[in-house]
SENUGU-805497 format. One record per residue (C-alpha): residue number from 1; residue in three letters; x, y, z. Coordinates in steps of 0.2 Angstrom, whole numbers, plus 5000, padded with zeros to 4 digits. Each point is the difference from the previous one (the first is absolute). Layout:
BEGIN
+-----+-----+------+------+------+
|   k |   r |    x |    y |    z |
+-----+-----+------+------+------+
| NUM | ALA |    X |    Y |    Z |
...
+-----+-----+------+------+------+
This chain:
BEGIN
+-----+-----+------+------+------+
|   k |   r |    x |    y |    z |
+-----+-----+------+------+------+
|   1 | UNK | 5000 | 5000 | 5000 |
|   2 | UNK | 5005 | 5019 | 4997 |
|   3 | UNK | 4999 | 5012 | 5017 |
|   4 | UNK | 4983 | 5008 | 4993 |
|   5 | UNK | 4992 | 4980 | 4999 |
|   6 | UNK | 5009 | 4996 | 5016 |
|   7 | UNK | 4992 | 5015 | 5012 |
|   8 | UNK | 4983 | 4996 | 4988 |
|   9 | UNK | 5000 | 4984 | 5006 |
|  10 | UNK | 5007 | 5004 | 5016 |
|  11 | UNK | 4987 | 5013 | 5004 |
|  12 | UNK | 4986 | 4989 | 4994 |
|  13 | UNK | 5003 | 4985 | 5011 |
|  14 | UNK | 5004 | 5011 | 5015 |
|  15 | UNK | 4982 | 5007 | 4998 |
|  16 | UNK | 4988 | 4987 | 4995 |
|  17 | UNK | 5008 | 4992 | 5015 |
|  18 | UNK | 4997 | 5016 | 5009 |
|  19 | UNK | 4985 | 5005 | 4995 |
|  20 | UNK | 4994 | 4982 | 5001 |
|  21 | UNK | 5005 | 4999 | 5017 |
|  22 | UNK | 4990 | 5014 | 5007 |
|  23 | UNK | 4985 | 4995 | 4988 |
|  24 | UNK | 4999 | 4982 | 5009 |
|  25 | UNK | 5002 | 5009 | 5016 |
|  26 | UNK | 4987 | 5012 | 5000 |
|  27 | UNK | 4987 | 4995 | 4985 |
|  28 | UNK | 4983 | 4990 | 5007 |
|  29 | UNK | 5001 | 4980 | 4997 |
|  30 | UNK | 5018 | 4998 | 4996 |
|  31 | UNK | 5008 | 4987 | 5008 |
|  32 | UNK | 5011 | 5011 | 5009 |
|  33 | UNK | 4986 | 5015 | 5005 |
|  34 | UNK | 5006 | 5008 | 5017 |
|  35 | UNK | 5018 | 4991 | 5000 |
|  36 | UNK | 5006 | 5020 | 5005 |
|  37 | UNK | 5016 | 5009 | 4999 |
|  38 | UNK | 5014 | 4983 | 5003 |
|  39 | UNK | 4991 | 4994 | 4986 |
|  40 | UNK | 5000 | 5014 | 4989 |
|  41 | UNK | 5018 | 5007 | 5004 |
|  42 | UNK | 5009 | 4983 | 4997 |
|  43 | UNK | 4991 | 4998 | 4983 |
|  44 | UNK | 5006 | 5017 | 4997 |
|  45 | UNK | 5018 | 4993 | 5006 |
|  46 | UNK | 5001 | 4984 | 4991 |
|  47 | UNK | 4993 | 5010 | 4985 |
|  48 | UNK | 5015 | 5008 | 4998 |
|  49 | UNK | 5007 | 4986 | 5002 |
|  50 | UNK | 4996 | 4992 | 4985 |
|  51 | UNK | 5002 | 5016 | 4989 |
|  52 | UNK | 5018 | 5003 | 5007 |
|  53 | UNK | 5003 | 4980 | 4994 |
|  54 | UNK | 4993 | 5005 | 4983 |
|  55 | UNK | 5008 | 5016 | 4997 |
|  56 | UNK | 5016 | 5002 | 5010 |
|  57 | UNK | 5011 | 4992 | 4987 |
|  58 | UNK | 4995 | 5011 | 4988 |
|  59 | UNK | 4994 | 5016 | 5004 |
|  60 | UNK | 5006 | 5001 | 5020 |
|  61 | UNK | 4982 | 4998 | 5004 |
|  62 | UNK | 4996 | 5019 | 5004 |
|  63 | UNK | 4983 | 4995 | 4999 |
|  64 | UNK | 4996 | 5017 | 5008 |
|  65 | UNK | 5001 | 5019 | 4991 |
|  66 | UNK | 5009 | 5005 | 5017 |
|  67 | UNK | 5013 | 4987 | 5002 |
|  68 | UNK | 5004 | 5007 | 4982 |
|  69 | UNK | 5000 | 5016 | 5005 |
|  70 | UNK | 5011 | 4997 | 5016 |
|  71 | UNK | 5013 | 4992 | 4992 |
|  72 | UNK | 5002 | 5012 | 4985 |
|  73 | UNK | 5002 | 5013 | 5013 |
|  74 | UNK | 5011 | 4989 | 5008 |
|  75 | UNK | 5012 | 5001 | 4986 |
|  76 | UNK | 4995 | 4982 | 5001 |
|  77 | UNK | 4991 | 4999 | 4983 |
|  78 | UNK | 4997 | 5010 | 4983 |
|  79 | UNK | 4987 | 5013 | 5000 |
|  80 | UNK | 4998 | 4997 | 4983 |
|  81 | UNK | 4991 | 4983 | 5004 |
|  82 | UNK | 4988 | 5005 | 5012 |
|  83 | UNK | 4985 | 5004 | 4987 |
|  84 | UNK | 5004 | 4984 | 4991 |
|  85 | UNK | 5000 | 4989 | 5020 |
|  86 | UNK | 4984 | 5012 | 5005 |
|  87 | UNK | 4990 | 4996 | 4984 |
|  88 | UNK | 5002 | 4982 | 5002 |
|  89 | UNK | 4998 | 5002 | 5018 |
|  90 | UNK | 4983 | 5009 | 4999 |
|  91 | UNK | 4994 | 4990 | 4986 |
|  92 | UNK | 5004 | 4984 | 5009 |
|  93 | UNK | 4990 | 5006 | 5016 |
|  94 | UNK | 4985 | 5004 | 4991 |
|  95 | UNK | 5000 | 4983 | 4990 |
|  96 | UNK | 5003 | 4989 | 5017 |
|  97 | UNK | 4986 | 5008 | 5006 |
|  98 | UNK | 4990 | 4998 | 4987 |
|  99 | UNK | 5003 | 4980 | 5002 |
| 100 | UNK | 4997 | 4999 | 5019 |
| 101 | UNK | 4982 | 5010 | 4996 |
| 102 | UNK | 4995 | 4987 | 4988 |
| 103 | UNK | 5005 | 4989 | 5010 |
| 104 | UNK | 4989 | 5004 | 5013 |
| 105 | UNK | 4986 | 5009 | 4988 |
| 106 | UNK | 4987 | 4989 | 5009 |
| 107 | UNK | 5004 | 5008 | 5019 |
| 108 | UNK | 5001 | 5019 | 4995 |
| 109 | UNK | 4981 | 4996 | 4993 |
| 110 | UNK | 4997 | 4993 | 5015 |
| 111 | UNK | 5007 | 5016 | 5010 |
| 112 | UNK | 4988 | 5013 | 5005 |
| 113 | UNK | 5013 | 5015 | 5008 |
| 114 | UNK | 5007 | 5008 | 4987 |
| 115 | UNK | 5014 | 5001 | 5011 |
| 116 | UNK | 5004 | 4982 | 4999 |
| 117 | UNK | 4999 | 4999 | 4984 |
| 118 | UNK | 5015 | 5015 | 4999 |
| 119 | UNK | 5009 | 4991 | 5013 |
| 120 | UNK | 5009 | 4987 | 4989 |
| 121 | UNK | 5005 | 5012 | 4989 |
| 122 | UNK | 5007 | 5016 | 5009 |
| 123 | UNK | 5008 | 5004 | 5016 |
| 124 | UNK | 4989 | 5014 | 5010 |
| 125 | UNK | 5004 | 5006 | 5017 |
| 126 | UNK | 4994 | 4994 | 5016 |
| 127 | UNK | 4999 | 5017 | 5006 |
| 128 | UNK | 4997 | 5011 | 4988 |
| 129 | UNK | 5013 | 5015 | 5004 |
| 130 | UNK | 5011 | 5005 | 4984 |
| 131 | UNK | 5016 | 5006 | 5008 |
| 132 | UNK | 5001 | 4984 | 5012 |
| 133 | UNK | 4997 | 4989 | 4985 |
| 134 | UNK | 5012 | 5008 | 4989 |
| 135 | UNK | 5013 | 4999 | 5015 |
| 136 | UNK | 4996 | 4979 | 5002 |
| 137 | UNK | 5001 | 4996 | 4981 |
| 138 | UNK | 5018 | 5009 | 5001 |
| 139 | UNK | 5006 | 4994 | 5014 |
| 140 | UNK | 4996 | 4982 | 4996 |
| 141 | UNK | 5007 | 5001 | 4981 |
| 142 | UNK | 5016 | 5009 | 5011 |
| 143 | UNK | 5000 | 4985 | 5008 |
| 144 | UNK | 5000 | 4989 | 4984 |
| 145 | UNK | 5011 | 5011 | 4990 |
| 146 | UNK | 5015 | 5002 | 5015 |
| 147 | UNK | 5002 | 4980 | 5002 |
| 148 | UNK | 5000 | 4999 | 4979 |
| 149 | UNK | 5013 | 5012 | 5002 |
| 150 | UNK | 5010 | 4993 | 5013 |
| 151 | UNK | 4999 | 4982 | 4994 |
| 152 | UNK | 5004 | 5003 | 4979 |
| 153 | UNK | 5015 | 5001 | 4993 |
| 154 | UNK | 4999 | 5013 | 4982 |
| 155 | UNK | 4994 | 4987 | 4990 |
| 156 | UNK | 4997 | 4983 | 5002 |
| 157 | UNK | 5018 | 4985 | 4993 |
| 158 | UNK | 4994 | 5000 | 4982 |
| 159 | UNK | 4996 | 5018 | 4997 |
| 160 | UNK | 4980 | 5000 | 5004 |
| 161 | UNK | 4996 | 5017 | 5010 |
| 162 | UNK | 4995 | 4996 | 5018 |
| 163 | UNK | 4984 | 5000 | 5010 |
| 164 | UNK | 4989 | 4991 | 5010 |
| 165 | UNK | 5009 | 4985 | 4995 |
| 166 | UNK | 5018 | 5006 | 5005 |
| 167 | UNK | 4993 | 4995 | 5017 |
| 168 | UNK | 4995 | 4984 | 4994 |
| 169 | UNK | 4982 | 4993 | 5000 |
| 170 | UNK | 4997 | 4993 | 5017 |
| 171 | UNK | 5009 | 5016 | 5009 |
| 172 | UNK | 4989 | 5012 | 4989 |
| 173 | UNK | 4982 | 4991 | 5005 |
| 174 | UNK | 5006 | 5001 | 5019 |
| 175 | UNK | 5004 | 5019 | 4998 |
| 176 | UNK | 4982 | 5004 | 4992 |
| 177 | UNK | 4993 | 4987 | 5011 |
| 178 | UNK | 5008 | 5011 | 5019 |
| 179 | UNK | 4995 | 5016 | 4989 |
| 180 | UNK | 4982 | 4993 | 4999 |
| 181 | UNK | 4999 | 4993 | 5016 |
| 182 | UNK | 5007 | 5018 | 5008 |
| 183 | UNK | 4996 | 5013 | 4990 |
| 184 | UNK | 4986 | 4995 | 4991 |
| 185 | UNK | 4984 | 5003 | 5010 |
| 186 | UNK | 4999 | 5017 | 4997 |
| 187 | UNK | 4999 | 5002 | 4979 |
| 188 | UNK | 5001 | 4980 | 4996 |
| 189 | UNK | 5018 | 5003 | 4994 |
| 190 | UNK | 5001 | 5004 | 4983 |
| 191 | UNK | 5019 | 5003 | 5000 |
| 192 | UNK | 4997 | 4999 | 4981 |
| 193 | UNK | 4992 | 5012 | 4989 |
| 194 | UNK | 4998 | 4989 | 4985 |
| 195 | UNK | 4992 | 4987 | 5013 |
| 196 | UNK | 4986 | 5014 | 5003 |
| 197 | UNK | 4999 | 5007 | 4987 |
| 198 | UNK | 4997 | 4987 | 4986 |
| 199 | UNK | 4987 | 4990 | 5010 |
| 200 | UNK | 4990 | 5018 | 5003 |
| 201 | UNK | 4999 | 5002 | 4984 |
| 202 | UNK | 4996 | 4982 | 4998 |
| 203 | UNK | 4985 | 5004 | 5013 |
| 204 | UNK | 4995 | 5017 | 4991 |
| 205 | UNK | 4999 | 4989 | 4981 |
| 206 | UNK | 4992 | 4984 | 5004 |
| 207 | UNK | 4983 | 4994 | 5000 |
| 208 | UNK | 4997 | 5001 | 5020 |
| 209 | UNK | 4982 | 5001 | 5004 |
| 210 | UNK | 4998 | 5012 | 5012 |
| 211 | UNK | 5018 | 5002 | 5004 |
| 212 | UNK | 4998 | 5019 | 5007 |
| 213 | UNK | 5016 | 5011 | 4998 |
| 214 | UNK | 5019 | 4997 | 4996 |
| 215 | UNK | 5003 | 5015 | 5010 |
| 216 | UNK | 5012 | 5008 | 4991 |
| 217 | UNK | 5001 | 5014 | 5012 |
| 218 | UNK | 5010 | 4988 | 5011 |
| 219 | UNK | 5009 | 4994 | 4984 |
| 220 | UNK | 5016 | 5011 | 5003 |
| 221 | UNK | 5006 | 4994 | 5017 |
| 222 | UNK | 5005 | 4984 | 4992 |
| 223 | UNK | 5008 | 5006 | 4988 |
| 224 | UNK | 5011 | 5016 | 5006 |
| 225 | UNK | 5002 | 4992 | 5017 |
| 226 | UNK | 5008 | 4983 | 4993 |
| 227 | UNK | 5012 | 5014 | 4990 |
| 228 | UNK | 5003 | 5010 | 5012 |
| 229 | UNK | 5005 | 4988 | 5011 |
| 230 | UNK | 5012 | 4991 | 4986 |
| 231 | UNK | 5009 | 5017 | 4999 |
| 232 | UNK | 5002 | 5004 | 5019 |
| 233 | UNK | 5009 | 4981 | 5001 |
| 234 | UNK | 5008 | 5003 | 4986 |
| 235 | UNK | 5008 | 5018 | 5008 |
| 236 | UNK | 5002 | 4990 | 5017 |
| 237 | UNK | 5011 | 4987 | 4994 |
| 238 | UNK | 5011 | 5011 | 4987 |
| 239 | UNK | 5001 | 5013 | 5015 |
| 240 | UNK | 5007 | 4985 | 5012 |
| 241 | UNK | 5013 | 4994 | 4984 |
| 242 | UNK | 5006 | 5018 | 4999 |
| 243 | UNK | 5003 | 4999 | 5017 |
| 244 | UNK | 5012 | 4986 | 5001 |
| 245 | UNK | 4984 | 4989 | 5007 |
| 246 | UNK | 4998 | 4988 | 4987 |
+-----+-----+------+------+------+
């Protein structure tokens, strides 16, 4: 595979798994309705599992705009790239999506709360309070970037530009896993703006009936916290190396 299949296909896994996961949790008469939050953040975990297994010998397994982001700012990665990785990243999002609703078509028509049905799609906040859920989706995609950072060498032995799978896959899922399991209650942890992004559009496009908003008025938290957070990591660790730290 090329990097743009690789994060494609990367991206897609991670969020059908995703996507899926918080669809069989929280849908009526799945077989795992009302598992909770261990469910749905270890499906989250081992999600990007299996696109870190897929994707990190060829792309680095970014899977995520911010990891991207982070690294280029880094000096750790070619700016250049970053449209074609985000493309792939966001189409990839929205098309896993898309498989884990029509997988579970029958349970969203069984759904009655709008809410519900937006739930498996997008993240929202338990609270809603913009500046605190900005603050949490940039500390917990801190969090993600610093260890990337800390653990990856430039570029992986044969050349590939690193990523999530510099960490190497097991390692990867536990980190999203803690982030989840810690950081997660307020906003339901995007950490990834492609990973909100593409299934909200996904939710806004497909033929949910009664489905109620995609609240796009929520929509940039997301997406300029995950970024923002990239880059504060990303100042952080080349702050610490100017200083004779690293």
């Amino acid at each position: 595979m090329n990097a743009f299949a690789a994060e494609f296909v990367g991206t897609s896994l991670l969020l059908a798994m995703g996507t899926g996961v918080v669809a069989n949790a929280v849908l009526p008469k799945t077989k795992g309705h009302g598992s909770g939050w261990m469910v749905i953040t270890t499906g989250w975990a081992l999600g990007v599992f299996i696109g870190v297994v897929v994707a990190g010998p060829h792309s680095g397994a970014h899977l995520n705009p911010a990891v991207s982001i982070g690294l280029a700012a880094a000096g750790l990665f070619e700016w250049g790239l970053i449209p074609k990785y985000v493309t792939a990243q966001l189409l990839g999002a929205m098309f896993g999506s898309g498989i884990a609703w029509l997988m579970y078509k029958d349970h969203f028509r069984e759904a009655s709360d709008p809410a519900i049905k937006f739930a498996p799609f997008a993240t929202a906040p338990a609270l809603r309070n913009l500046p605190i859920n900005f603050f949490a989706e940039a500390v917990g995609t801190s969090v993600l970037i610093i260890v990337i950072l800390y653990a990856a060498e430039p570029a992986l032995e044969d050349g590939t530009p690193i990523g999530l799978g510099a960490l190497g896959a097991l390692p990867v899922a536990l980190l999203v896993w803690v982030i989840g399991l810690s950081m997660g209650g307020t906003t339901g942890y995007a950490i990834n703006p492609a990973r909100d992004l593409g299934p909200r559009i996904m939710h806004r496009l497909l033929p949910i009936p009664d489905k109620g908003s995609s609240d796009w008025a929520y929509s940039w938290v997301p997406i300029l916290g995950p970024i923002t957070g990239a880059l504060v990591a990303a100042g952080i660790f080349l702050l610490l190396s100017a200083g004779g730290v690293v």
